[in-house]
C-alpha angles and dihedrals in degrees: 000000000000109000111222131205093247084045095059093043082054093059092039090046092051101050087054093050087059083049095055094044085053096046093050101039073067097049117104103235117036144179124215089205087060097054089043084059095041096052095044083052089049088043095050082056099053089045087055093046104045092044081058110060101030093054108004133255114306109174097238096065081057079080088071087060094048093045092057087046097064087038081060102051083043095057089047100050092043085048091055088049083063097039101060104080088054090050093054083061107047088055091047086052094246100114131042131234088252084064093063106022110096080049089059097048094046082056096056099050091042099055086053090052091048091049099041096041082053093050090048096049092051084043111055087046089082096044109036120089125235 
């Protein structure tokens, strides 16, 4: 099997994506609504993947990486509206950086996936077959 670029940044991008859902079930303070976005996003990747090598690239599977691209962008920004509070805290001095940061962290891991995962899914549209 060819391996593509997209292919590649969706690798990349998955394994990411299992960074960021580590990094945030440590985290203080969690949202059940952010893990359930984070592991559709991981889910959609693993369709894609899977699909993939098992039968090749086709275009229309590079919408599951959109897709958990955008999964990805969702569970971040959800993430920062919760955040926020603690946030408040840690620049008022009363909270720690060990409060915040596995959610940084999380962040972190979660915006590259979001890029890379983006990138991947433009990317595979000039190379893949129908």
């Amino acid at each position: 099997m060819k391996k593509t670029a997209g292919m590649i940044m969706t690798v990349i991008g998955t394994i990411l994506s299992i960074l960021a859902l580590v990094f945030y079930s440590k985290a203080s303070s969690t949202t059940p609504l952010v893990s359930r976005l984070n592991i559709a996003a991981l889910a959609c990747c693993v369709v894609f993947l899977l699909l993939a090598v098992k039968l090749g690239e086709k275009k229309w599977w590079g919408w599951l990486v959109s897709i958990a691209s955008v999964l990805m962008m969702a569970a971040f920004g959800y993430s920062l509206v919760t955040e926020v509070e603690v946030l408040g805290y840690l620049i008022s001095g009363l909270r720690t950086w060990a409060d915040v940061q596995f959610w940084a962290f999380f962040s972190i891991a979660a915006l590259l996936s979001w890029l890379v995962l983006l990138i991947a899914s433009f990317t595979r549209l000039g190379e893949a077959k129908e």
